[in-house]
C-alpha positions in Angstrom: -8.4 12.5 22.6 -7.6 10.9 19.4 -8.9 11.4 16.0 -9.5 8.7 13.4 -10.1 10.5 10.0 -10.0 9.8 6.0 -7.5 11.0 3.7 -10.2 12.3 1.0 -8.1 11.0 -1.7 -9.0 7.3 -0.3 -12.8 8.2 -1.4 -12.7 10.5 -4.3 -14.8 8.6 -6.7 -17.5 9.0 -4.3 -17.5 12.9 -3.8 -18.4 14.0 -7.3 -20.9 16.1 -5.9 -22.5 17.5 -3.4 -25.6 14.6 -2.8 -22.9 12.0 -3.4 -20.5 13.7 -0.6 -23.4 13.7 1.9 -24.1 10.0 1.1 -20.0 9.1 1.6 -20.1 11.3 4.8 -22.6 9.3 6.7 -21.2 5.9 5.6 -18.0 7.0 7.4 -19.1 8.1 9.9 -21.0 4.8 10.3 -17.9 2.9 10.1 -16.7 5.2 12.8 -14.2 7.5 11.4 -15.1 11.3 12.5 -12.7 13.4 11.1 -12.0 14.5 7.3 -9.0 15.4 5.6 -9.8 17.5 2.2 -9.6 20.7 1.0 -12.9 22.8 0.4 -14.5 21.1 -2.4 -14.8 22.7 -5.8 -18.0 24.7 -6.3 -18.3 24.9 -2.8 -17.5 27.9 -0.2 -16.1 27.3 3.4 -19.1 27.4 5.4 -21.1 25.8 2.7 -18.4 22.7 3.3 -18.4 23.1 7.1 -21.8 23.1 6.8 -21.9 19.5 4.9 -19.7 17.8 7.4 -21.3 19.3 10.6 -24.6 17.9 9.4 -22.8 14.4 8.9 -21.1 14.7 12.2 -17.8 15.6 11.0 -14.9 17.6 12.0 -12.8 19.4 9.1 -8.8 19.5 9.4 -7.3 21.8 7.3 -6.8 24.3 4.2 -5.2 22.7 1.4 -3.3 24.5 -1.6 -0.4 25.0 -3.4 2.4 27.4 -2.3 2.3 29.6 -5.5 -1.5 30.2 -5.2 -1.2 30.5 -1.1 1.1 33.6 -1.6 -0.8 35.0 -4.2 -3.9 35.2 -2.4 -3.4 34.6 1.3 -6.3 36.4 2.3 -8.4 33.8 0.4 -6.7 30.8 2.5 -6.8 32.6 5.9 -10.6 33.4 5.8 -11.3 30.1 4.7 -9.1 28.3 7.3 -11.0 31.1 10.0 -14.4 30.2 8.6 -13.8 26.3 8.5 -13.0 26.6 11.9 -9.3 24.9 11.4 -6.3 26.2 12.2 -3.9 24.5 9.5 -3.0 25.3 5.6 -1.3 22.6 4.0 0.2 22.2 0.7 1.3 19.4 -1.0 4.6 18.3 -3.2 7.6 20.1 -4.1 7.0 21.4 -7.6 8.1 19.4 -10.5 11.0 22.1 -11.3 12.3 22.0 -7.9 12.7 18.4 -7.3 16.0 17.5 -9.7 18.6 18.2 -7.5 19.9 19.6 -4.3 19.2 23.5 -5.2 15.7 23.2 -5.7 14.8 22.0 -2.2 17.1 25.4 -1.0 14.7 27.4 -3.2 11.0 25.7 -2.0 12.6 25.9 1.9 13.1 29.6 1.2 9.7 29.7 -0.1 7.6 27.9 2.4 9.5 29.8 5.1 7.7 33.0 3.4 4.2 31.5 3.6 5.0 29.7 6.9 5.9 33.0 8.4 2.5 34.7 6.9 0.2 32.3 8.9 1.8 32.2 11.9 0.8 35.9 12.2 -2.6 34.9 11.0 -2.4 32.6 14.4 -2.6 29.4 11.4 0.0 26.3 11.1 1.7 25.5 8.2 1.7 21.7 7.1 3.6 20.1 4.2 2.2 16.2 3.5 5.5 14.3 2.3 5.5 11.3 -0.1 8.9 9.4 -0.9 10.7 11.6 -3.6 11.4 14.3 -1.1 13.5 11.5 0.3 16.1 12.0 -2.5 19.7 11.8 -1.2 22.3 14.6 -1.3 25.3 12.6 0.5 24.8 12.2 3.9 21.3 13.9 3.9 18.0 14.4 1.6 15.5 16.4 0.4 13.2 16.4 3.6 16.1 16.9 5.5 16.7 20.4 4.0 13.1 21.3 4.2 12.9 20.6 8.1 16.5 21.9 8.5 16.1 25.0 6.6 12.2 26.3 7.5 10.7 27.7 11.1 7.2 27.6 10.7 6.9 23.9 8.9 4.7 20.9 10.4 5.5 17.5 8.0 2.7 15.3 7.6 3.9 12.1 7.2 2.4 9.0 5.5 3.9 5.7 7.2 3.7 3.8 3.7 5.6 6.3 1.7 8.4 6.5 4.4 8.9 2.5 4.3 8.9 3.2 0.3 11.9 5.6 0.8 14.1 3.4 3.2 13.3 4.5 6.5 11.4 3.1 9.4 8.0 4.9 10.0 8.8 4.6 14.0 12.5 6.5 13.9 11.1 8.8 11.3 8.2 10.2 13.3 10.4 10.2 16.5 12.0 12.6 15.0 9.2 14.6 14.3 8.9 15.6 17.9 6.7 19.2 17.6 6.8 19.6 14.1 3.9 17.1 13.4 1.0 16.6 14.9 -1.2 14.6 12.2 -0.3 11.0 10.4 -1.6 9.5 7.5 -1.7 5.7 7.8 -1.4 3.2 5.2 0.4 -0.3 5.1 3.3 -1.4 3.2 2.6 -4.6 1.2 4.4 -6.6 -1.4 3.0 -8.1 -4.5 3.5 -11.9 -4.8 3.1 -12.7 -8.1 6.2 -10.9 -10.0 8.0 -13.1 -12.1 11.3 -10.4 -12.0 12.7 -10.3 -9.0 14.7 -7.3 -9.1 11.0 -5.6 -9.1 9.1 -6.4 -6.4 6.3 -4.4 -6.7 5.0 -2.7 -3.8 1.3 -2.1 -2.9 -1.1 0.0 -0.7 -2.4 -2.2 2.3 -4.8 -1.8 4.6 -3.7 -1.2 7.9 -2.5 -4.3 9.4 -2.5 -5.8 6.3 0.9 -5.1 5.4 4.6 -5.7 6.2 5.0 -2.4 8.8 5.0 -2.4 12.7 2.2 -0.6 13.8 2.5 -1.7 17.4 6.1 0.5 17.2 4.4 3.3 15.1 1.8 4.2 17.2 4.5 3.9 20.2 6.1 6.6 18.1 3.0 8.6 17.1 1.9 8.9 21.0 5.9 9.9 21.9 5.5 12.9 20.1 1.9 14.4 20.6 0.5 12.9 17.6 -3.3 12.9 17.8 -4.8 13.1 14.6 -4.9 9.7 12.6 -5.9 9.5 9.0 -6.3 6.7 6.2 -4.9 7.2 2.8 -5.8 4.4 0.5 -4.1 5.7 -2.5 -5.7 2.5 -4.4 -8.0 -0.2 -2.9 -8.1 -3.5 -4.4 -11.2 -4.0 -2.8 -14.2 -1.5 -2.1 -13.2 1.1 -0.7 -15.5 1.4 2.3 -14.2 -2.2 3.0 -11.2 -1.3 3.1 -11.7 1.4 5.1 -13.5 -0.9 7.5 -10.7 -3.0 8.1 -8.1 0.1 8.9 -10.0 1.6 11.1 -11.0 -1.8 13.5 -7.5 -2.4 13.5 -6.7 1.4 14.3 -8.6 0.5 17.0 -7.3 -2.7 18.1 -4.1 -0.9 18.5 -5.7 1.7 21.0 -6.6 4.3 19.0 
């Protein structure tokens, strides 16, 4: 069965606390979204968060982190992911130091294989959400190239919008995916009209359907390889953001999700 969920990101003006988490909770869940993709809120423990969303009707998805802090204290992450009830720790971006060239990538592959290793004999999966700098090229391959290439244990987490950003089609991409991903975050691709230079077209953050990408083909591709869990990330709405969370998930579900 699929799952339609919200990249918290999408929504984080309207989490500043607890009360104001609860109230954002049930107007998802109204729209019909049932799934949530954020890390245990500040201030809050993991059962005290799995608490908040069970009483909203809402399944959590995963432990998020950085890689440093995850092999500092892994016992913290795996107790959490345990008590959450969720079965994946995720960390986010290459480090700033890392990303300048070809060597760095070697070195974070090297180091996510370490903490990749460490779950999977905690029985956890180990998910890395990409965005287009990884995309870098190094001659005849790139940045994510050496992270899949190079780690055992790693699960990419795509977002279709930043792959169009770095030159690829979202379908291929994903295809190619097959077993090392198994959640997608969905955002369109759009193009601002009204530059006046065109050698910068800006791009923007659609809603889904809104935009320039071929969601017929990237679901095709999303179902090919066992993808089931299907989240939103609105990096910036230009219209409310429950709107435009609205208007993503109808036409998630136009598409059959």
């Amino acid at each position: 069965m699929n799952r339609l969920g919200v990249q918290g990101y999408t929504i984080r003006d309207y989490m500043k606390d607890k009360k104001q988490f609860g109230e954002t909770l049930k107007k998802l869940r109204e729209i019909g979204y049932t799934c949530l993709d954020h890390g245990i809120p500040q201030g809050m423990t993991a059962g005290e968060f799995k608490e908040l969303l069970s009483a909203n009707d809402f399944e959590p998805l995963k432990v998020d982190t950085d890689v440093y802090t995850l092999l500092e204290n892994p016992k913290k992450f795996i107790c959490d992911a345990h008590e959450l009830g969720v079965d994946l720790v995720m960390v986010y971006s290459i480090p700033k130091t890392l990303r300048g060239g070809e060597e760095g990538y070697h070195q974070f592959a090297e180091i996510l294989n370490r903490a990749g290793e460490m779950l999977r004999k905690e029985g956890l999966r180990f998910g890395y959400h990409a965005h287009s700098f990884e995309f870098c090229s190094f001659g005849g391959y790139n940045g994510v190239d050496i992270l899949l290439n190079e780690t055992d244990h790693l699960e990419l987490v795509p977002d279709t919008h930043w792959i169009a950003a770095a030159g690829l089609n979202p379908p291929d991409f994903i295809r190619r995916l097959n077993g090392q991903c198994h959640m997608v975050h969905f955002k369109d691709y759009g193009i601002d009209a009204g530059t006046d230079i065109l050698e910068n077209v800006p791009r923007i953050y659609a809603e889904v359907g809104q935009g320039n990408l071929n969601w017929p083909e990237i679901v095709r591709a999303c179902k090919e390889v066992g993808v089931r869990t299907f989240c939103v990330e609105q990096d910036i709405c230009k219209i409310d953001p429950f709107t435009s969370l609205t208007t993503s998930f109808h036409a998630m579900k136009r598409l059959g999700l």
